[in-house]
MARSELUM-189565 format. One record per atom (N, C-alpha, C): atom name; residue in one letter; x, y, z negated. Coordinates in steps of 0.1 Angstrom, whole numbers, plus 5000, padded with zeros to 4 digits. Atoms other than C-alpha are relative to their C-alpha. Layout:
// residues N
+------+-----+------+------+------+
! atom ! res !   xx !   yy !   zz !
+------+-----+------+------+------+
!   CA !   A !    X !    Y !    Z !
...
+------+-----+------+------+------+
***
This chain:
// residues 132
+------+-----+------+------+------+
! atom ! res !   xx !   yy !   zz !
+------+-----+------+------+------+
!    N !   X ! 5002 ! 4988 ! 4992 !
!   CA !   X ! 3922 ! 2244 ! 8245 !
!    C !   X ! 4997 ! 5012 ! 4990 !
!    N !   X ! 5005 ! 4991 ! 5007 !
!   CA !   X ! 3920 ! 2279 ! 8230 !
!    C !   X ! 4986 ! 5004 ! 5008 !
!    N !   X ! 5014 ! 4997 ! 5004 !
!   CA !   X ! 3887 ! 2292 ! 8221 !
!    C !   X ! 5000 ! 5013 ! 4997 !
!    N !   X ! 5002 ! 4986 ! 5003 !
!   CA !   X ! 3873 ! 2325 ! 8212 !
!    C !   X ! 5000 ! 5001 ! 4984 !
!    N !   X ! 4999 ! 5002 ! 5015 !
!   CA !   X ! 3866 ! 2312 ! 8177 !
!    C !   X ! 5015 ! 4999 ! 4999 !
!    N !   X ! 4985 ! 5003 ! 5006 !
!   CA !   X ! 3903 ! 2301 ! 8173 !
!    C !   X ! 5005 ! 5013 ! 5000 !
!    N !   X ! 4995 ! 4984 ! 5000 !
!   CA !   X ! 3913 ! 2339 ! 8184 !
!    C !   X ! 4994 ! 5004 ! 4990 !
!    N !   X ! 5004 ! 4992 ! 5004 !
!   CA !   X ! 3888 ! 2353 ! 8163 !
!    C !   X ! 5003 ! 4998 ! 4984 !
!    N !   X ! 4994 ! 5002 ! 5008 !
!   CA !   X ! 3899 ! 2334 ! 8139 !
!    C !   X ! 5013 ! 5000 ! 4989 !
!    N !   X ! 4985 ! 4996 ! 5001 !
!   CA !   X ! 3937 ! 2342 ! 8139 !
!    C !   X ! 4996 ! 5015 ! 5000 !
!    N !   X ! 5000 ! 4984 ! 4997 !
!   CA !   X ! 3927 ! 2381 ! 8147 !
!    C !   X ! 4996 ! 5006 ! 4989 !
!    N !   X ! 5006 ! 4996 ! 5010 !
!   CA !   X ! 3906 ! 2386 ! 8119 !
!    C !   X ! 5008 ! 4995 ! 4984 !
!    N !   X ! 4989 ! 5000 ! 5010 !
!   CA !   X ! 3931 ! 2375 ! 8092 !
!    C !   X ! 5010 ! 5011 ! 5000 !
!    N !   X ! 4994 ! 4990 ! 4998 !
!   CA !   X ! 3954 ! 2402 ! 8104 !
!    C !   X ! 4997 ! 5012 ! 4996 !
!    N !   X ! 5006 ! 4982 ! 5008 !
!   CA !   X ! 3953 ! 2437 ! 8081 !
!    C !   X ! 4994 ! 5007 ! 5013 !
!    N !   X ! 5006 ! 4984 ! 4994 !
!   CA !   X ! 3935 ! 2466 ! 8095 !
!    C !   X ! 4993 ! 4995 ! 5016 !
!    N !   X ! 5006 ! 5005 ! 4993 !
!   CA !   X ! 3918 ! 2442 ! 8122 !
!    C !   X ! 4983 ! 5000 ! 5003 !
!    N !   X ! 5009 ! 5000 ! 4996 !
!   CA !   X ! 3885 ! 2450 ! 8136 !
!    C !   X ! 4995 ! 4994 ! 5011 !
!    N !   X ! 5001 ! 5003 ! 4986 !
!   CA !   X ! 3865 ! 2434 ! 8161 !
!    C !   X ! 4985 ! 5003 ! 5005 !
!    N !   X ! 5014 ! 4994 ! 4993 !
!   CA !   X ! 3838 ! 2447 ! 8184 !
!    C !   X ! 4995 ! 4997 ! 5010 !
!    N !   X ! 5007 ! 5004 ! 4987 !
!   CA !   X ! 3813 ! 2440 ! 8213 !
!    C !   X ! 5003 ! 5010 ! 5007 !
!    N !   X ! 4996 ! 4993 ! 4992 !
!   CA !   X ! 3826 ! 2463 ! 8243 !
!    C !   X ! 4995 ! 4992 ! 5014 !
!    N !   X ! 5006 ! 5004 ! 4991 !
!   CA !   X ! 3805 ! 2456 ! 8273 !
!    C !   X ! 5001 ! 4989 ! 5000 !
!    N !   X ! 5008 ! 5020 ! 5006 !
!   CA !   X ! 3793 ! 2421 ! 8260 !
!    C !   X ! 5013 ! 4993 ! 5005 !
!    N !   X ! 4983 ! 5007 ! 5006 !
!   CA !   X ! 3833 ! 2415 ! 8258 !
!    C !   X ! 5004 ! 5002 ! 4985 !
!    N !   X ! 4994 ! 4999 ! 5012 !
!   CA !   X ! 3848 ! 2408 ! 8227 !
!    C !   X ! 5013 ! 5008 ! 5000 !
!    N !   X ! 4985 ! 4992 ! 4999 !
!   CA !   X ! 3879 ! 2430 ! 8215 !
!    C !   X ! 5001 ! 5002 ! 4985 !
!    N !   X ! 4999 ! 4998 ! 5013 !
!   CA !   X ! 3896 ! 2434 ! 8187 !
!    C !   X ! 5013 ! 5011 ! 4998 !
!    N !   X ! 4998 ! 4983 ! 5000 !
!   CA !   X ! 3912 ! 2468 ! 8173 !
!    C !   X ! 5009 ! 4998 ! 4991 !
!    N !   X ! 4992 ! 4993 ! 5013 !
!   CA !   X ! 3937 ! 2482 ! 8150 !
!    C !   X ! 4996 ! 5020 ! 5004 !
!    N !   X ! 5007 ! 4987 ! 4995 !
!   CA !   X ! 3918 ! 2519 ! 8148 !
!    C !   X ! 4993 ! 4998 ! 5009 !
!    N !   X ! 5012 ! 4997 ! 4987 !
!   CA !   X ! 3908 ! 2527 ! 8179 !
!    C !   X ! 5014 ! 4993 ! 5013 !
!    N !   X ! 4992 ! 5008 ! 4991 !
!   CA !   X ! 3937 ! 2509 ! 8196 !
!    C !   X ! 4997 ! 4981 ! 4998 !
!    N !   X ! 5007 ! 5010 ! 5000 !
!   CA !   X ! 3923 ! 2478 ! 8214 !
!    C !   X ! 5016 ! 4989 ! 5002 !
!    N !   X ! 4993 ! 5009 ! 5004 !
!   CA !   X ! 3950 ! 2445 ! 8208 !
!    C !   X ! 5004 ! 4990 ! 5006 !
!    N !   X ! 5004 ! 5013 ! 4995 !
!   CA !   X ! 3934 ! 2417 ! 8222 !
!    C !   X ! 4984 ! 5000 ! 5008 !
!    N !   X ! 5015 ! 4999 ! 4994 !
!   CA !   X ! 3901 ! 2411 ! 8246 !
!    C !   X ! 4997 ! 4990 ! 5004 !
!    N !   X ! 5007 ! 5014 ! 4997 !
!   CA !   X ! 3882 ! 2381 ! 8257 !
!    C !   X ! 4992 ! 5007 ! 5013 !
!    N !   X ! 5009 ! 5000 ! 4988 !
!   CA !   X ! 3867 ! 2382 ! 8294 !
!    C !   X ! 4985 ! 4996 ! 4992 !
!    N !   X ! 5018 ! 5005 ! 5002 !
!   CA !   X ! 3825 ! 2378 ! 8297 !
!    C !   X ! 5003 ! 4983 ! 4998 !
!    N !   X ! 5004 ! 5016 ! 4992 !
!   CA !   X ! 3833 ! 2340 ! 8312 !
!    C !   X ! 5007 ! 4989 ! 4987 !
!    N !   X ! 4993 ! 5008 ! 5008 !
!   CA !   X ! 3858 ! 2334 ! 8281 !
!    C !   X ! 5010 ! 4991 ! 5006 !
!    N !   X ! 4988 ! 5008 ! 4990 !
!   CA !   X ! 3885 ! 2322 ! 8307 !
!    C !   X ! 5014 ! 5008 ! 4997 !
!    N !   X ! 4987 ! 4993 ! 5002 !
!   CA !   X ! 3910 ! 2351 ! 8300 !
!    C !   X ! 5001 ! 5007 ! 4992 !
!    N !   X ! 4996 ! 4991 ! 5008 !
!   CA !   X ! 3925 ! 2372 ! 8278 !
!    C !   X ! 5007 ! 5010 ! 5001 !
!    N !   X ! 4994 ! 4997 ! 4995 !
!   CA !   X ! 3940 ! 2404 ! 8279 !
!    C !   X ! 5005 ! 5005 ! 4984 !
!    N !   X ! 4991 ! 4996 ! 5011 !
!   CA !   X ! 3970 ! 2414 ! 8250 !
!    C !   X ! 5009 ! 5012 ! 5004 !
!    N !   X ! 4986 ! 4988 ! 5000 !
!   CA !   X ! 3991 ! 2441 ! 8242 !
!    C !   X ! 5009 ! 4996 ! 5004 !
!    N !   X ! 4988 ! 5005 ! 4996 !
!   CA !   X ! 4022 ! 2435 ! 8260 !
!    C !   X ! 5010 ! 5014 ! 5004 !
!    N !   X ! 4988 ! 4987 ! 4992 !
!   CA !   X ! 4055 ! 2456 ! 8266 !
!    C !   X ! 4995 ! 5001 ! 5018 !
!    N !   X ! 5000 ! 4994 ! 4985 !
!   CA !   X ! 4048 ! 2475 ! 8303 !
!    C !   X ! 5014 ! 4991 ! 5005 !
!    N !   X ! 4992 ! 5000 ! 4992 !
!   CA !   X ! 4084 ! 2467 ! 8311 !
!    C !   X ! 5005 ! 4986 ! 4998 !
!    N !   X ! 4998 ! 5015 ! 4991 !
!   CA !   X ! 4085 ! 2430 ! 8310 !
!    C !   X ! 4990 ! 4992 ! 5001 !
!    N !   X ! 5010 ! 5001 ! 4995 !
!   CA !   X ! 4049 ! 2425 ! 8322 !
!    C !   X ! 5002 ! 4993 ! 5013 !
!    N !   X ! 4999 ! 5007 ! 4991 !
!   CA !   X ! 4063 ! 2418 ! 8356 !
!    C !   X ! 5004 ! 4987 ! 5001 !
!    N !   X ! 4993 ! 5012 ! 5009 !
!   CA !   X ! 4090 ! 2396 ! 8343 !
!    C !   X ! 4989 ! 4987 ! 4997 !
!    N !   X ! 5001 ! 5013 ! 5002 !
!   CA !   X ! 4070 ! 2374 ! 8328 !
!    C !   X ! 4983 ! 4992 ! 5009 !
!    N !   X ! 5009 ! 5000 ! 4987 !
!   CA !   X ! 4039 ! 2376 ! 8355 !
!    C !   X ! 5005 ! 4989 ! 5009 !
!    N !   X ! 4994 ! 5006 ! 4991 !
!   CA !   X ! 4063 ! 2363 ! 8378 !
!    C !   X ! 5007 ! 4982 ! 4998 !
!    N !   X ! 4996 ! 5015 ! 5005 !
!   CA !   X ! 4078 ! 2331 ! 8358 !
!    C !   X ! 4994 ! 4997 ! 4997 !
!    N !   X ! 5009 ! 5015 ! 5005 !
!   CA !   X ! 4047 ! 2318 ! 8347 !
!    C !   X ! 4987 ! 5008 ! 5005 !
!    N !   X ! 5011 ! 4994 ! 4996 !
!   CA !   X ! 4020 ! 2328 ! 8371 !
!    C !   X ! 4986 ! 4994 ! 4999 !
!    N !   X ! 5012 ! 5016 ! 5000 !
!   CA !   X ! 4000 ! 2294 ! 8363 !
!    C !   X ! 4990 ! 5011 ! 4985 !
!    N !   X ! 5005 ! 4993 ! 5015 !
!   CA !   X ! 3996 ! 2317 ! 8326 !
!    C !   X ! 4998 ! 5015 ! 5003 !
!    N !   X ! 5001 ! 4985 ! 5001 !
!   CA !   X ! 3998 ! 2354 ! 8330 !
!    C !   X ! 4995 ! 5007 ! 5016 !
!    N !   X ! 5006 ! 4990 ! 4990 !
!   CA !   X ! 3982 ! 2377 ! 8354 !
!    C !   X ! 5001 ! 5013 ! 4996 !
!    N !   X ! 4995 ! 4986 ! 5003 !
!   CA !   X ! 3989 ! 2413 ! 8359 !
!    C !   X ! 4985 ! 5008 ! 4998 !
!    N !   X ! 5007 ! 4993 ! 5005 !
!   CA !   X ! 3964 ! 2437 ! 8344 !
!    C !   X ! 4992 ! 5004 ! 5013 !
!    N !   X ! 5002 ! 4989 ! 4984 !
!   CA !   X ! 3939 ! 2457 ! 8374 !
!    C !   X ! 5008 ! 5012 ! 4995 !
!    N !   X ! 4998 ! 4987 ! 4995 !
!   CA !   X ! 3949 ! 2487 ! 8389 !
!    C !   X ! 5003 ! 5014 ! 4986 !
!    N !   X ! 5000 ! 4993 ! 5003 !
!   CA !   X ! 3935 ! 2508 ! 8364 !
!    C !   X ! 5003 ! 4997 ! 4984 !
!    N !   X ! 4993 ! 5007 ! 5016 !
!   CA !   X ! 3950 ! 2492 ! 8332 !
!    C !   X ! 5014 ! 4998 ! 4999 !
!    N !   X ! 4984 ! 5002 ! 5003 !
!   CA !   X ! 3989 ! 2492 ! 8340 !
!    C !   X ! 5003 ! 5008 ! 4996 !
!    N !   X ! 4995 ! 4990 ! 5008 !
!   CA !   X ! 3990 ! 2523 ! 8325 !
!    C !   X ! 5002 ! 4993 ! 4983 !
!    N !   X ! 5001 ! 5009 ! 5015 !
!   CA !   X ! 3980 ! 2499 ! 8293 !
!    C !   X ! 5015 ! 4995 ! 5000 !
!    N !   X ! 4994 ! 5011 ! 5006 !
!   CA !   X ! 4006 ! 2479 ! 8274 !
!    C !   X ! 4993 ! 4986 ! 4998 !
!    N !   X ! 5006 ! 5013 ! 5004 !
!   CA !   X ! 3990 ! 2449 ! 8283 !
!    C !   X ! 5000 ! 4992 ! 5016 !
!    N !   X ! 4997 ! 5013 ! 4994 !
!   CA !   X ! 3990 ! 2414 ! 8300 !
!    C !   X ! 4986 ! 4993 ! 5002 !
!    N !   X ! 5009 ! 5011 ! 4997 !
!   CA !   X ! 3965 ! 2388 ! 8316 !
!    C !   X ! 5005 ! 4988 ! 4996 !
!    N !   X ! 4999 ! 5012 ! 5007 !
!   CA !   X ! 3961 ! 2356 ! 8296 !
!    C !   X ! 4993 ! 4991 ! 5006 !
!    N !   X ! 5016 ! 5014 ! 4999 !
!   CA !   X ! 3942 ! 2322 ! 8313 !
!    C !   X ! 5002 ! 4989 ! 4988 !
!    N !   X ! 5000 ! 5010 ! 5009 !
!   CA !   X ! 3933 ! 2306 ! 8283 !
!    C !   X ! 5003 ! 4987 ! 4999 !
!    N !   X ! 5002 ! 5013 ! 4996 !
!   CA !   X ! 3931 ! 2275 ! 8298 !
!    C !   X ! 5016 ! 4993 ! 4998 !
!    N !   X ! 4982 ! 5004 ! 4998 !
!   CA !   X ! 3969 ! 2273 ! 8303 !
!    C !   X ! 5012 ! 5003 ! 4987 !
!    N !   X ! 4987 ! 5000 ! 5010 !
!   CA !   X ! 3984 ! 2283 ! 8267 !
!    C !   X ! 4992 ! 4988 ! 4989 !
!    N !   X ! 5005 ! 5010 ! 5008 !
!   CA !   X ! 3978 ! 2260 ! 8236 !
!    C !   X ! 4998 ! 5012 ! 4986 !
!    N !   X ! 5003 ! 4995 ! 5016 !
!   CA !   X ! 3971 ! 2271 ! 8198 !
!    C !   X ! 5013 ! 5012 ! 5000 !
!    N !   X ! 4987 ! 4993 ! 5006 !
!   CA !   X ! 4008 ! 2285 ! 8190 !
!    C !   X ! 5000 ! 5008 ! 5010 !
!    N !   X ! 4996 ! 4993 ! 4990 !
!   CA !   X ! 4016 ! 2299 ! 8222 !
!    C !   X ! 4987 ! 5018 ! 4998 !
!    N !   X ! 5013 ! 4990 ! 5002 !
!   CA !   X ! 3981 ! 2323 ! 8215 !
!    C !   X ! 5001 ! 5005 ! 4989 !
!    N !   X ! 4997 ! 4995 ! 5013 !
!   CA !   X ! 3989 ! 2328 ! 8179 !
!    C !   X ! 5016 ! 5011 ! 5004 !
!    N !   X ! 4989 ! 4988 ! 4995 !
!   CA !   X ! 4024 ! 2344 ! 8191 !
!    C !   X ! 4993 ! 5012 ! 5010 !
!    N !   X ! 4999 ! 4989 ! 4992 !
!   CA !   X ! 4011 ! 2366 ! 8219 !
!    C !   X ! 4985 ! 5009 ! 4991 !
!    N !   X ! 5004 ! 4994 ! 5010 !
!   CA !   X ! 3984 ! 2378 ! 8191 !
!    C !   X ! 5006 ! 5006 ! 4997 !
!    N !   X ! 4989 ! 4997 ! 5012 !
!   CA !   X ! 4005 ! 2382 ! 8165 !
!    C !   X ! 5006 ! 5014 ! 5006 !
!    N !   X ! 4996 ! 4989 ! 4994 !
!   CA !   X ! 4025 ! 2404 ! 8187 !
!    C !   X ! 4997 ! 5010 ! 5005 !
!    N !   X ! 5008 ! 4989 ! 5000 !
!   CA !   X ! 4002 ! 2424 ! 8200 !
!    C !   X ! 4996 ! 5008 ! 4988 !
!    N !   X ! 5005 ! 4996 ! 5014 !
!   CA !   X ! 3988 ! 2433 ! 8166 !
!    C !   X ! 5012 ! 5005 ! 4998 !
!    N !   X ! 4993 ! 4996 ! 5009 !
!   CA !   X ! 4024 ! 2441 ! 8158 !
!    C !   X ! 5008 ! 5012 ! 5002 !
!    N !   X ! 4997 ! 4988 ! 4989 !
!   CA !   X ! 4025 ! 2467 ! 8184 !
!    C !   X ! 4990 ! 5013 ! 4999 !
!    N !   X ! 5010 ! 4984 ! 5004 !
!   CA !   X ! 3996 ! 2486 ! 8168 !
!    C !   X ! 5001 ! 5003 ! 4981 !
!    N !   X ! 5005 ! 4997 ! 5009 !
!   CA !   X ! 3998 ! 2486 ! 8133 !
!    C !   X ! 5021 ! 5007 ! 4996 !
!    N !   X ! 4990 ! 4995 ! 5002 !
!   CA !   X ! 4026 ! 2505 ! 8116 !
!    C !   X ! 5013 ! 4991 ! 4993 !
!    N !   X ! 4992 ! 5007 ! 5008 !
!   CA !   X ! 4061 ! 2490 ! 8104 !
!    C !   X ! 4997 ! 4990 ! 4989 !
!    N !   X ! 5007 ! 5005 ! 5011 !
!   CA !   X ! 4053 ! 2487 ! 8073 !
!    C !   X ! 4996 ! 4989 ! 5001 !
!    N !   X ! 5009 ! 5011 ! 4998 !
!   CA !   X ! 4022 ! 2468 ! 8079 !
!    C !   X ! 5004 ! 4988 ! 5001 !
!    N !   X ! 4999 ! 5015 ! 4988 !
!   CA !   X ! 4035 ! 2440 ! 8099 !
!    C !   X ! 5010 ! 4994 ! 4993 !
!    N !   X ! 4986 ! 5010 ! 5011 !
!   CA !   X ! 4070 ! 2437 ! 8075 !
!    C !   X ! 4991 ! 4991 ! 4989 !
!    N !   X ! 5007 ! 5003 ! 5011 !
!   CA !   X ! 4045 ! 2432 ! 8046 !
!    C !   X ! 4992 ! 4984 ! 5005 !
!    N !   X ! 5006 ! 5013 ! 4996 !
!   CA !   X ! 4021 ! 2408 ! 8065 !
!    C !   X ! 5011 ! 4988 ! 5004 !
!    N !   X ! 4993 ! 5014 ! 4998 !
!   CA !   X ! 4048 ! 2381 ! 8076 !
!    C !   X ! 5012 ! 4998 ! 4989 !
!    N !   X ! 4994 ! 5002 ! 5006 !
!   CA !   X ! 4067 ! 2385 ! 8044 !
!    C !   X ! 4989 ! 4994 ! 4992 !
!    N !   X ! 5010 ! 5006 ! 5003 !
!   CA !   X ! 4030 ! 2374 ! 8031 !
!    C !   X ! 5004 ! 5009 ! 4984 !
!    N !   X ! 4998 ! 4990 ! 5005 !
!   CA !   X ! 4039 ! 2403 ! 8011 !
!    C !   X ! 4979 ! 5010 ! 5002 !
!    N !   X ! 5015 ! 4994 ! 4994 !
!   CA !   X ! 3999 ! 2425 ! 8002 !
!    C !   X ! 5004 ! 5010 ! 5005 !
!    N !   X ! 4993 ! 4992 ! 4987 !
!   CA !   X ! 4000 ! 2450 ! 8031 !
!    C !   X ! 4996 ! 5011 ! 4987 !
!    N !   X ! 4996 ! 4992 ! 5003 !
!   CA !   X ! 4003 ! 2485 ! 8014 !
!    C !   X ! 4990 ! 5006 ! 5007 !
!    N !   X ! 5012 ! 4995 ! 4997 !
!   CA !   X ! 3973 ! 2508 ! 8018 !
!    C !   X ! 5002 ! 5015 ! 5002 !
!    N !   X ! 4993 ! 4982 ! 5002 !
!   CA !   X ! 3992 ! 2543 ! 8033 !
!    C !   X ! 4992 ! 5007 ! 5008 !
!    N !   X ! 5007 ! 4993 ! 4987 !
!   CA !   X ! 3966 ! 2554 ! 8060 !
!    C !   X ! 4997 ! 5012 ! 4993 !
!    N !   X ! 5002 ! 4988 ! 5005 !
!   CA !   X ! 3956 ! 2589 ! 8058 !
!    C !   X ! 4987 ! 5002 ! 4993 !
!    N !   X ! 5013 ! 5001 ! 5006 !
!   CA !   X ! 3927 ! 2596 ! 8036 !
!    C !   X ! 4998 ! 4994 ! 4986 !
!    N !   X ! 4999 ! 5007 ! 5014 !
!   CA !   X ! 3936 ! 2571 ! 8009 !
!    C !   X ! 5006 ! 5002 ! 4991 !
!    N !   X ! 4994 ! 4992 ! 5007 !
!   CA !   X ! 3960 ! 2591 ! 7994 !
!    C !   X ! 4995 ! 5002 ! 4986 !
!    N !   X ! 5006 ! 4999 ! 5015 !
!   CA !   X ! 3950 ! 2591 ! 7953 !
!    C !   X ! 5002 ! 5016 ! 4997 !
!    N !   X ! 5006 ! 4990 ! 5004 !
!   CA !   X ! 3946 ! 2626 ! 7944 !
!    C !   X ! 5008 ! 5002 ! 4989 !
!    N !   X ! 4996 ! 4999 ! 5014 !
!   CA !   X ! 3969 ! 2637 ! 7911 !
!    C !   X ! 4992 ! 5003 ! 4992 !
!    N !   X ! 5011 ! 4994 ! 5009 !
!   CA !   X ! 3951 ! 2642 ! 7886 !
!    C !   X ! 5009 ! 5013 ! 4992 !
!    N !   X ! 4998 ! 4982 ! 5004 !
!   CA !   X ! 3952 ! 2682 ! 7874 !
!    C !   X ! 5001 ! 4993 ! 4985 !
!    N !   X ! 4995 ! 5000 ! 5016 !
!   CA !   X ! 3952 ! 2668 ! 7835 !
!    C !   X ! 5015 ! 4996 ! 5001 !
!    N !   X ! 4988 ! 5007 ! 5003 !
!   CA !   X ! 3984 ! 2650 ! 7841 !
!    C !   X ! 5014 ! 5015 ! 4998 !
!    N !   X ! 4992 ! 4993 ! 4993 !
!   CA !   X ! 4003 ! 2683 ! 7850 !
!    C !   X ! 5000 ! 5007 ! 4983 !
+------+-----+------+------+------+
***
């Protein structure tokens, strides 16, 4: 059965992965875009998912997915019951999610196991004025 450790586990490997307490729910971020989330009861999960085959896949596997509330279909995201995927199946709809917030780049680098490339804004090196 997945677990919260086994997510937190897989999530927190992933570059530029953060994870935070959000009303005594777990979530985990790329910035300030949330990825992945764990219900209080630890029964469900909710992932980034494409809006436009949310229904799609709602509908052919309703034992697994559930549709987001009301006020979350504006998200790119999906209802997960733990209970019903295994290890891999949870490592893919991660993986994916994560690969929906971090930039190209990022994500070619990570599964080429390639080191990710550090281009965010801010990090930028500075020329140095002697060099000129």
């Amino acid at each position: 059965m997945v677990t919260v450790e086994g997510i937190r586990a897989l999530a927190l490997t992933l570059p530029r992965t953060t994870e935070h307490l959000i009303r005594d729910r777990v979530r985990f971020r790329v910035g300030q875009i949330v990825y992945a989330g764990i219900s209080q009861d630890e029964t469900l999960m909710g992932v980034g998912f494409p809006k436009e085959q949310r229904e799609s896949v709602v509908a052919a596997e309703p034992v697994k997915f559930v549709m987001p509330t009301t006020s979350d279909l504006r998200f790119n995201w999906v209802i997960v019951r733990l209970a019903a995927i295994d290890e891999d199946e949870m490592t893919e709809l991660v993986t994916e999610a994560w690969t929906m917030c971090v930039p190209k780049y990022v994500a070619r680098a990570y599964f080429a196991g390639e080191p990710v490339p550090d281009r965010r804004a801010g990090s930028r090196q500075q020329p140095d004025a002697r060099a000129r």
